[in-house]
C-alpha positions in Angstrom: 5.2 -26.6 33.0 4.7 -23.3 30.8 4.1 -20.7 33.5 0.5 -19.4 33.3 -0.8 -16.0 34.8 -4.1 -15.4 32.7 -5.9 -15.2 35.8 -3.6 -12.7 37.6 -4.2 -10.1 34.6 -7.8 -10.4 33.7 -8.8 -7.2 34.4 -6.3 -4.0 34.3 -6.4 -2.3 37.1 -3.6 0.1 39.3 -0.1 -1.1 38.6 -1.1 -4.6 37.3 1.5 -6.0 36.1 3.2 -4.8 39.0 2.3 -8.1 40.8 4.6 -10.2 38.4 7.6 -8.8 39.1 8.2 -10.8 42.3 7.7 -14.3 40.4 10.5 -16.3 40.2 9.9 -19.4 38.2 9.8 -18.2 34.2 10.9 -14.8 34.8 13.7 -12.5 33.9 15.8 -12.6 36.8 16.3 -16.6 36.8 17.4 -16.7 33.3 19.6 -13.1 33.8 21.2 -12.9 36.6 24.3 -14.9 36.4 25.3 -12.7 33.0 24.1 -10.2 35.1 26.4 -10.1 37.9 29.3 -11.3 35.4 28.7 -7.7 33.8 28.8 -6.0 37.3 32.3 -7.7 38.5 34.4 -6.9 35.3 32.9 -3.5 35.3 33.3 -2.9 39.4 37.2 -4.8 38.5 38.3 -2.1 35.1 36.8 0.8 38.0 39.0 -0.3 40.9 41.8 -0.8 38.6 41.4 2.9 37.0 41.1 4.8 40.5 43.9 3.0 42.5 46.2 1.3 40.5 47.1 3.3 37.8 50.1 6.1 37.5 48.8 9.5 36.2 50.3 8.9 32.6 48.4 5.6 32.4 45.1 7.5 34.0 45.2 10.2 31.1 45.7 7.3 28.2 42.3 5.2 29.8 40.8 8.1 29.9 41.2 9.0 26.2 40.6 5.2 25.2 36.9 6.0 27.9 35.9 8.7 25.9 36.9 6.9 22.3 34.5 4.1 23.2 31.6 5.9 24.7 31.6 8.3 21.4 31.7 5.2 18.9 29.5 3.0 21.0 26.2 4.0 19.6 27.2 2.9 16.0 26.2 -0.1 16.5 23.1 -0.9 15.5 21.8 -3.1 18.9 18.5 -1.6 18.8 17.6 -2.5 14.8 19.0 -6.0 14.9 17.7 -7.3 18.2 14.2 -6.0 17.7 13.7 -7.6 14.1 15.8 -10.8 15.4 13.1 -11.0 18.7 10.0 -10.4 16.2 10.5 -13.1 14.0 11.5 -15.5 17.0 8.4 -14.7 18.9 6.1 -15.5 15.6 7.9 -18.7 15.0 7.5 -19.8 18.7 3.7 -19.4 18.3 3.7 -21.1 14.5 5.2 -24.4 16.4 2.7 -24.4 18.9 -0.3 -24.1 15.9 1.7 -27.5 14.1 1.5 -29.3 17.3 -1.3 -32.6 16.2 -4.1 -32.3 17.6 -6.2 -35.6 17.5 -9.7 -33.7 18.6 -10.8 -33.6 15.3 -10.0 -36.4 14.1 -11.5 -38.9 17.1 -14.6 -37.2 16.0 -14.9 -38.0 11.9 -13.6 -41.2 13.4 -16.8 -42.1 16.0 -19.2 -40.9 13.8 -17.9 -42.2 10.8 -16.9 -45.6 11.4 -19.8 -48.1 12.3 -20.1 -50.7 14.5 -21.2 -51.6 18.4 -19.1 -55.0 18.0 -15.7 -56.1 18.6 -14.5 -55.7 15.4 -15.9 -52.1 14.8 -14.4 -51.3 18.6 -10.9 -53.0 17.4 -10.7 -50.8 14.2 -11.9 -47.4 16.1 -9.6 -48.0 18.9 -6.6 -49.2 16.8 -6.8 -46.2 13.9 -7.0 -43.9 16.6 -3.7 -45.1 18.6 -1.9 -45.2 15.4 -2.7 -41.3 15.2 -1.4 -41.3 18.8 2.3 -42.9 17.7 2.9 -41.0 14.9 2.3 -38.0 16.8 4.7 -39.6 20.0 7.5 -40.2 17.4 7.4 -36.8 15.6 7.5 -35.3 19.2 10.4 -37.5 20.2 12.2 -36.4 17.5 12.3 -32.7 18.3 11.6 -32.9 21.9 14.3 -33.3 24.5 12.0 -34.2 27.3 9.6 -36.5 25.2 12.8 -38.2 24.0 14.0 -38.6 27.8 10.7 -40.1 28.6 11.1 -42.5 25.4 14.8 -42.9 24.5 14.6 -46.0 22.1 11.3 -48.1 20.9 11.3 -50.5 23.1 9.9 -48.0 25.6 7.2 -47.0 22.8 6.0 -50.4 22.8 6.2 -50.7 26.6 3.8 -47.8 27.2 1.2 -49.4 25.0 1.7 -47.0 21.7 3.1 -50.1 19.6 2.6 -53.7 19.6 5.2 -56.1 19.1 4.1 -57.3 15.3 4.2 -53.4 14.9 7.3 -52.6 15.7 9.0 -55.7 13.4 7.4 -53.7 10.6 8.5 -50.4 11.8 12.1 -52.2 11.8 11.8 -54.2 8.7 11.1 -51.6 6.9 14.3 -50.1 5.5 14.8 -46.4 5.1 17.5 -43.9 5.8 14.5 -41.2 6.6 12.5 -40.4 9.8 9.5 -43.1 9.8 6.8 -41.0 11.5 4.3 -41.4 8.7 4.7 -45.4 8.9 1.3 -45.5 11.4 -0.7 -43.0 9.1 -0.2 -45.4 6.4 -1.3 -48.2 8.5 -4.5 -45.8 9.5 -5.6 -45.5 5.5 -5.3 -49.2 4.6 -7.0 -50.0 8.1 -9.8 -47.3 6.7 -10.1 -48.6 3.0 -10.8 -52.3 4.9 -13.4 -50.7 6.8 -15.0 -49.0 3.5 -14.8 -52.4 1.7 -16.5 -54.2 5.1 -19.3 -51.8 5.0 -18.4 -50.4 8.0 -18.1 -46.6 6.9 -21.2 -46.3 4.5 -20.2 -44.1 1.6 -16.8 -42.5 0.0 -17.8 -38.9 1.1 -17.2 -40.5 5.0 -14.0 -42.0 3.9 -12.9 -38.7 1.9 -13.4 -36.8 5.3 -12.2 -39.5 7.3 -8.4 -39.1 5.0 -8.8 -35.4 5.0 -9.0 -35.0 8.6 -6.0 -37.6 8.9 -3.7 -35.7 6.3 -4.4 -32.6 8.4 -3.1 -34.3 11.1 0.0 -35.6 9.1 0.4 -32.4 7.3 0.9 -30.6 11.3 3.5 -33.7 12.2 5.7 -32.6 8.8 5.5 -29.1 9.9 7.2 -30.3 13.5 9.3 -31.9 11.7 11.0 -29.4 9.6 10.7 -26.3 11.9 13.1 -28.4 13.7 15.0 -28.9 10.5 15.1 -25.2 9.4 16.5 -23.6 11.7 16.7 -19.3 11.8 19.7 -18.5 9.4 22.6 -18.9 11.8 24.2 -15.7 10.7 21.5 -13.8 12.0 21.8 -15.5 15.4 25.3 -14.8 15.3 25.2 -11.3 14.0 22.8 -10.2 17.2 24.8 -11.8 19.7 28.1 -10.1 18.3 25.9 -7.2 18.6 24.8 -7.1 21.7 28.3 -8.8 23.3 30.8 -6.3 21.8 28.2 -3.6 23.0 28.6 -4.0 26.5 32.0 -4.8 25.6 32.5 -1.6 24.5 30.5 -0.1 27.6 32.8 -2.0 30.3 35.4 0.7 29.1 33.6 3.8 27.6 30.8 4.4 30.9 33.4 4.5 33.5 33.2 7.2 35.4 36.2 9.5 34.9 37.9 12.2 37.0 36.1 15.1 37.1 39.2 17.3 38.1 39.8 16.3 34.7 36.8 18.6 33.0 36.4 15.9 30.4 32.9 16.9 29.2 29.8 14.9 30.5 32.4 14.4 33.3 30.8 16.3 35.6 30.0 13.6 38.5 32.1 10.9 39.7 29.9 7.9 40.8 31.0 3.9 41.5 27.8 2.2 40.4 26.5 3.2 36.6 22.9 2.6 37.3 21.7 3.4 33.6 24.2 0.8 31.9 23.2 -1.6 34.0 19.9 -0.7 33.2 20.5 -0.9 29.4 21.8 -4.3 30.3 19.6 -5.9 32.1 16.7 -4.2 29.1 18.9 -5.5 25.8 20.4 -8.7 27.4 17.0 -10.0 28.6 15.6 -9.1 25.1 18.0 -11.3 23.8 17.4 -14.1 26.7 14.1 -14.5 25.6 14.9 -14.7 21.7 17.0 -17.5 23.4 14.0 -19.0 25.1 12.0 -18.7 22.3 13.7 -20.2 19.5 13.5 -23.7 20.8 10.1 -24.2 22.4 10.8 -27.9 22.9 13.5 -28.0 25.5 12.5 -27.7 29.2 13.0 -23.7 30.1 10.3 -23.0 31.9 8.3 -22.1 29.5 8.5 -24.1 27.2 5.6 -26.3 25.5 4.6 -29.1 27.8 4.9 -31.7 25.2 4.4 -35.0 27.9 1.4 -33.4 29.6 0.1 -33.0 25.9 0.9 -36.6 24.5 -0.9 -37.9 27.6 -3.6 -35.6 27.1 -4.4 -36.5 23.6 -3.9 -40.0 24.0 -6.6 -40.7 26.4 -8.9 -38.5 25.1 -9.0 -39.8 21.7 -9.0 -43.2 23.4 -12.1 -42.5 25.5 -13.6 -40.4 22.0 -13.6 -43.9 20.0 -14.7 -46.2 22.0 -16.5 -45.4 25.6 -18.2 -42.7 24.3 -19.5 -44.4 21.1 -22.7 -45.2 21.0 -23.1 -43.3 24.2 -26.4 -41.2 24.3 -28.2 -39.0 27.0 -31.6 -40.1 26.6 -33.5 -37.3 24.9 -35.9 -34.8 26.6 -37.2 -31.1 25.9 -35.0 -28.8 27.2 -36.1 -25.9 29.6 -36.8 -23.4 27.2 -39.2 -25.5 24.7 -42.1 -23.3 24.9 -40.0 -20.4 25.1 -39.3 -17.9 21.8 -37.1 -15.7 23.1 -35.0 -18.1 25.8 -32.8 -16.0 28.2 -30.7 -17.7 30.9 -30.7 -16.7 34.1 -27.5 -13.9 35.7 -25.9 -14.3 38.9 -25.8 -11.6 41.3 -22.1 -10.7 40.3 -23.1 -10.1 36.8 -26.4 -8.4 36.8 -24.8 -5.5 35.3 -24.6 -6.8 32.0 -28.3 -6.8 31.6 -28.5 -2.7 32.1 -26.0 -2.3 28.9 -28.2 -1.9 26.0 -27.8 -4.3 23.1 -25.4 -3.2 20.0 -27.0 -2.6 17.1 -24.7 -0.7 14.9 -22.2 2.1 14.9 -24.9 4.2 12.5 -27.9 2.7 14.7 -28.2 6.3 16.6 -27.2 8.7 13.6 -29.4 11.4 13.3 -30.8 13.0 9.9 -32.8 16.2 9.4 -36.1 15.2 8.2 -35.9 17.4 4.8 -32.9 15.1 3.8 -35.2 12.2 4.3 -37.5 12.6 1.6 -36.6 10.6 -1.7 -36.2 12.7 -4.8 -37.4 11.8 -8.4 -34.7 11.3 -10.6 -35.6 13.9 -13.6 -35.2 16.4 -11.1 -31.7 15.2 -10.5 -30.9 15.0 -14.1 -32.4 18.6 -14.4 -30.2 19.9 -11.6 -26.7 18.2 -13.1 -27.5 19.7 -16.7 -28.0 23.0 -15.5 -25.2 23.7 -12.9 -22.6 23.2 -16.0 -22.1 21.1 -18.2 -23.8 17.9 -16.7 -20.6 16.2 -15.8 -21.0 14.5 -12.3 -17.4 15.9 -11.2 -18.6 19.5 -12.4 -21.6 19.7 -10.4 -19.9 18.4 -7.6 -17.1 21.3 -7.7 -20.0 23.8 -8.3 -21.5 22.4 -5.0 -18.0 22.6 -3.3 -17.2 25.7 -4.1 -20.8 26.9 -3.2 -21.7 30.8 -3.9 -18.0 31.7 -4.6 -17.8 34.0 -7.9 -16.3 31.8 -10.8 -12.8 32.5 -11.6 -11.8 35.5 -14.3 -9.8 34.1 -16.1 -9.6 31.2 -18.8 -11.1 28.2 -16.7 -14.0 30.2 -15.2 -15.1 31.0 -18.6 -14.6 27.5 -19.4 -16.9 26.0 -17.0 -19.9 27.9 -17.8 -20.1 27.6 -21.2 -22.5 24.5 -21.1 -21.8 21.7 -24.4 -25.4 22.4 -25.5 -24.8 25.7 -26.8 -21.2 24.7 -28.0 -23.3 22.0 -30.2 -25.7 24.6 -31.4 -23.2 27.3 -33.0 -21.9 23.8 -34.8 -25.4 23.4 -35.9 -27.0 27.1 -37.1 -25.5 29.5 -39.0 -25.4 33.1 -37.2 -24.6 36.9 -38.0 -21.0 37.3 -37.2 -20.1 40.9 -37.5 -16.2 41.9 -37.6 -15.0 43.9 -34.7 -12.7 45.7 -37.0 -13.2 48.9 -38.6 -13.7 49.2 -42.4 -10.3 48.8 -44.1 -8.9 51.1 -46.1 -8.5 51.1 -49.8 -5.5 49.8 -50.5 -6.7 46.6 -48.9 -9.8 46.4 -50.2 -8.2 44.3 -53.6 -7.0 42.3 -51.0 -9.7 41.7 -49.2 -11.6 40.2 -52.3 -9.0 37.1 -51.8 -9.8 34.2 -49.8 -8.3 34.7 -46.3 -7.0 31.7 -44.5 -8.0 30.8 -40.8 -7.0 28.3 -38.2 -9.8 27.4 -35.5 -8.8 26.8 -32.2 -11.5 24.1 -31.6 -14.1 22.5 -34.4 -17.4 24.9 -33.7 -16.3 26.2 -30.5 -18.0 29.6 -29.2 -14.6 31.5 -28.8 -12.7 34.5 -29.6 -9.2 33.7 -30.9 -6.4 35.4 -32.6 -6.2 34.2 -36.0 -3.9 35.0 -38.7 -5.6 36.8 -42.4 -2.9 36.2 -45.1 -5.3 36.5 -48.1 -6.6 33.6 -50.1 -8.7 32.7 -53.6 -12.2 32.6 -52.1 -14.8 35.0 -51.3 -14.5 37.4 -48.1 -14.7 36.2 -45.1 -15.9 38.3 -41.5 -13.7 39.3 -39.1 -10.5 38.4 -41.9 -8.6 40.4 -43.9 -5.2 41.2 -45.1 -4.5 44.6 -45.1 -2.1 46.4 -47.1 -0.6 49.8 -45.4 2.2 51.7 -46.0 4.8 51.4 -43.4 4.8 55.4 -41.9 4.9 54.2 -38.0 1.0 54.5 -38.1 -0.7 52.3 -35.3 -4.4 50.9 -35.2 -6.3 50.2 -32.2 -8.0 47.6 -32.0 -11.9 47.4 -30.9 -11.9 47.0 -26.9 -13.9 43.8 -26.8 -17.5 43.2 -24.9 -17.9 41.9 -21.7 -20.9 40.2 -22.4 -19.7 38.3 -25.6 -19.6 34.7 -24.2 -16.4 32.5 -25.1 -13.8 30.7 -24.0 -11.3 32.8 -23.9 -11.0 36.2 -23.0 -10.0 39.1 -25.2 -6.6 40.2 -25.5 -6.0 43.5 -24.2 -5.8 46.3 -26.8 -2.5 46.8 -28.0 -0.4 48.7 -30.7 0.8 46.9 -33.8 5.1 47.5 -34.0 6.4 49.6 -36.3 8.5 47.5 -39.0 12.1 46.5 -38.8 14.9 48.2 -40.3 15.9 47.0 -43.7 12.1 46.6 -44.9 10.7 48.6 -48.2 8.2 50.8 -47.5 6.0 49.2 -50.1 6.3 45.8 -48.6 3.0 44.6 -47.7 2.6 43.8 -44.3 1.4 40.9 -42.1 -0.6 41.9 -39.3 -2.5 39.7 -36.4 -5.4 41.0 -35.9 -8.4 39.6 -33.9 -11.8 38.2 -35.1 -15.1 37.3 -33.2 -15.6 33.8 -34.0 -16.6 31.9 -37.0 -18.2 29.2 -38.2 -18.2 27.1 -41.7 -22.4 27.8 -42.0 -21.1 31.8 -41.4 -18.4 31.4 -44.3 -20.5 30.0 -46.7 -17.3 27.3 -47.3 -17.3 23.8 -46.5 -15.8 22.6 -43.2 -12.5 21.1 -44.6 -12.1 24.3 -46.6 -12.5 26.4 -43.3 -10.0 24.4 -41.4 -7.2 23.9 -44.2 -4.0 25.9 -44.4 -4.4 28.6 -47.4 -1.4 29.9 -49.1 0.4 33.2 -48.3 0.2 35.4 -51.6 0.3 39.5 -51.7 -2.0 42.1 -52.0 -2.1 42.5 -55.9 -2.9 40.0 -58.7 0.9 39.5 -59.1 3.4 37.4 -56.7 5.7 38.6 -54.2 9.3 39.3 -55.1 11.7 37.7 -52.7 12.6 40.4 -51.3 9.1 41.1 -50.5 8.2 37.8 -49.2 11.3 37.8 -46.7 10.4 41.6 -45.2 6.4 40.0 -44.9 7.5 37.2 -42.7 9.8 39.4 -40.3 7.1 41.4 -40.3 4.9 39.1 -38.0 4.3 39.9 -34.5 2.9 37.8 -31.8 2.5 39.2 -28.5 4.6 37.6 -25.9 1.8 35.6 -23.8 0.7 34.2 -26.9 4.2 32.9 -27.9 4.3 29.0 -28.7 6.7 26.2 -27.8 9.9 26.5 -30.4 9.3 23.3 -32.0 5.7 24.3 -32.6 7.2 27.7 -34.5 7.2 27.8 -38.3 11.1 26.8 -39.4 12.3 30.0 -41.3 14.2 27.7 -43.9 11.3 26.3 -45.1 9.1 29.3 -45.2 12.2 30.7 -47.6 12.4 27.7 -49.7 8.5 27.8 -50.0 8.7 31.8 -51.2 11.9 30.2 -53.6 9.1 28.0 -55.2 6.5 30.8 -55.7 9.7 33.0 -57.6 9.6 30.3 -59.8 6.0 30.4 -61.0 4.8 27.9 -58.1 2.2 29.5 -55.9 4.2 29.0 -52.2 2.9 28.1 -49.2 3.2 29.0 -45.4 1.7 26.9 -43.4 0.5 28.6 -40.1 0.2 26.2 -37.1 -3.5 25.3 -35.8 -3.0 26.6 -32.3 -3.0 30.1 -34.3 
């Protein structure tokens, strides 16, 4: 019988589980102590043997081999191996229980379904329902050692009533080199369809529930079946037990105590019983005694499933289900609480208590909320409120509301995030005044300044100040863009300090000092300078918007073309300041910058194309 003590541990309470150690039937100490004391005798034998009959050499080599053992002892992995080995015997135990048929279910689709106060309806309910009975028996006498004990061949089936003799020539006529528990449950669906086709179950959804119940049963016998067919892997099995064996092989030798006139480290104290290996015996040897337990619910360990208690259970029940209790009513009255709405049945003096605990209504059931944030809000105003903290992005005005009244970064992003995408759209959309930070140029570049200069945008109508690069063009002048012509005497320009309270992107550049030119250059050499611009717009150019954002061609500051010379000292003569340097492979190749000045030798008008990100 599986040892139960649900009732011992109901409540927790002072050192409750304290009261189990002294049981004897089920428990640790039955199943433990014969490897137990085993252990304690080879280990009490290898001591004696050390202390008093060993020469001093001898002594000084055990002692060597003690210390060996103890230090390598802890490679192997008990701890790891046992505990995943345990866990997935201790889930498959409880699986096996869950596939043990049940027939509760079934006895009831089968009372309710079949009809029929006669012999004939009594005959079919009683004998569908014993066939359920023996194929559950002969499933469970096929895995079970003590069901098998109880029925060893079929004679003793048909003795105790399961099986009748005209049975049981079927069962044997039948020829088949496989396990015949499912013979009865086919005799349960042909005994159902004859019931169908008598009239005694009334429609097909019956019958349909009647065979579903009955496969559920069958499905829980094939289960039995072939957990006792698939075993765990055996290497797995043998790999813990090697484990844990050559462990406490290993500590027979390596936890003896050791001289301590010795000075062996960890040495220290010389003791005759080694109460923390036996410890770690009794903990990892039990652990695997009850994987051994476990793995084969069916036996008769103590706690294993009471399969004969179960068959006898089931069997009468479903007996007395079918047929006693069919057609069996209480006759029908009102119940005590008819005129009641709100019935409550009555507490016993030992569990008054419940009533003063108030009823649950809900983990947020108590929550308190200010009574300003209670009020609903119309949904312009929220609309309102999510255009104007930024740009009307959800995420946006949820940082703003995060970061709270802390001052908006200095730098790139902070400008960034206020500039709102209306008025971004509106310098798109109207033309405006843009006048050039720069200071009028002088007059050798005003020819040049009659040219078309080239720009690159950094964004289509964006409200920002960026760096651009004037290397003349065909058109008409354009703000903020020129190409200046100077001669090269080491004179430096200052650039216009830029306003705080221009808006934009990206802040100005501070103001810097343009390089004096490389050796090697003419002093007549034109020369390419970056210079910086307010923004601009296609409407403020008077040009269309492809124009504005097409690469124009590089040409010099006269009516005539650049000699090569020329053209080679105007591109070294380019400088970018370091923070606005750009990837290498985003650079303009020097070879073909030369081959495009090559072409415009030749009478082709060359050009350089100058990336966008300028």
């Amino acid at each position: 019988m599986t040892v139960t003590y649900t009732a011992r541990v109901a409540n927790a309470r002072f050192c409750g589980f304290s009261k189990l150690l002294l049981a004897w039937k089920g428990s640790i100490y039955k199943v433990l102590y014969k490897e137990f004391l085993a252990f304690f005798a080879i280990y009490a034998a290898i001591s004696i043997t050390y202390r008093f009959f060993l020469q001093d050499d001898q002594k000084r080599y055990f002692e060597k081999l003690a210390i060996y053992c103890n230090n390598y002892a802890s490679l192997i992995p008990m701890s790891f191996v046992l505990g995943f080995y345990v866990t997935l015997v201790v889930n498959r135990w409880w699986s096996q229980y869950t596939c043990i048929p049940l027939p509760d279910r079934l006895m009831c689709v089968l009372s309710g379904g079949l009809q029929g106060g006669d012999e004939r309806g009594r005959m079919l309910r009683r004998t569908m329902m014993r066939y359920a009975s023996l194929s559950a028996l002969l499933i469970l006498r096929s895995v079970s050692a003590a069901v098998f004990k109880r029925f060893p061949t079929v004679d003793h089936v048909v003795e105790a009533g399961f099986m009748t003799r005209e049975e049981r020539k079927k069962f044997e006529n039948l020829q088949s080199a496989y396990n015949k528990y499912w013979m009865p449950c086919v005799w349960f669906t042909n005994l159902a369809a004859a019931a169908r086709s008598e009239g005694r179950i009334r429609d097909d959804s019956t019958l349909k529930l009647l065979l579903e119940e009955l496969n559920a049963f069958r499905g829980n016998c094939s289960m039995l079946f072939h957990y006792d067919m698939i075993s765990v892997p055996l290497v797995y099995t043998q790999v813990v037990t090697l484990a844990v064996y050559s462990f406490f092989l290993v500590c027979l030798i390596g936890r003896q105590f050791l001289d301590p006139a010795q000075g062996y480290p960890s040495h220290d104290l010389d003791l005759y019983i080694p109460v923390f290996t036996l410890l770690q015996f009794f903990f990892y040897t039990g652990w695997l005694k009850v994987a051994e337990q476990l793995i084969n619910p069916f036996g008769e360990d103590d706690d294993d499933f009471e399969t004969n208690w179960l068959i006898d259970r089931n069997f009468q029940v479903s007996m007395m289900a079918v047929d006693e209790m069919y057609g069996d009513l209480p006759v029908l009255e009102r119940d005590r609480y008819w005129n009641d709405s709100n019935p409550r049945p009555p507490y016993t003096a030992a569990t008054l208590f419940v009533l003063r605990k108030p009823s649950f209504q809900g983990s947020t059931f108590d929550m308190a909320i200010p009574k300003e944030d209670m009020h609903f809000q119309p949904l312009q105003d929220i609309a309102e409120n999510l255009e104007e903290s930024g740009s009307g992005h959800p995420n946006q005005a949820l940082l703003s509301r995060l970061l709270g009244a802390a001052p908006p970064p200095a730098g790139l992003m902070g400008v960034s995030l206020r500039r709102p995408s209306t008025q971004r759209q509106r310098l798109t959309r109207s033309p405006s005044p843009d006048p050039s930070p720069f200071p009028s140029p002088s007059p050798s570049s005003s020819s040049s300044s009659n040219h078309h200069g080239g720009s690159v945008a950094s964004g289509l109508g964006q409200d920002t100040q960026s760096t651009v690069c004037s290397c003349g063009g065909l058109g008409s002048p354009r703000p903020g863009l020129g190409f200046q012509h100077e001669e090269r005497e080491g004179e430096t320009e200052e650039e216009e300090e830029p306003q705080d309270s221009a808006p934009g992107l990206f802040l100005h550049p501070p103001p810097r000092q343009v390089p004096a030119p490389p050796r090697g250059v003419p002093s007549d050499s034109p020369v390419l300078r970056i210079e910086e611009s307010r923004p601009t717009s296609p409407s403020s150019t008077n040009c269309s918007t492809q124009e504005f954002f097409s690469f124009q061609p590089v040409i010099g500051p006269g009516p005539h073309p650049l000699s090569h010379s020329q053209s080679l000292s105007l591109l070294s003569a380019v400088r970018v300041p370091k923070k606005w340097h750009l990837p290498r492979n985003r650079l303009v190749n020097p070879s073909q910058s030369q081959s495009a000045f090559a072409k415009h030798q030749h009478g082709v008008r060359g050009q350089c194309l100058v990336p966008k990100h300028w």
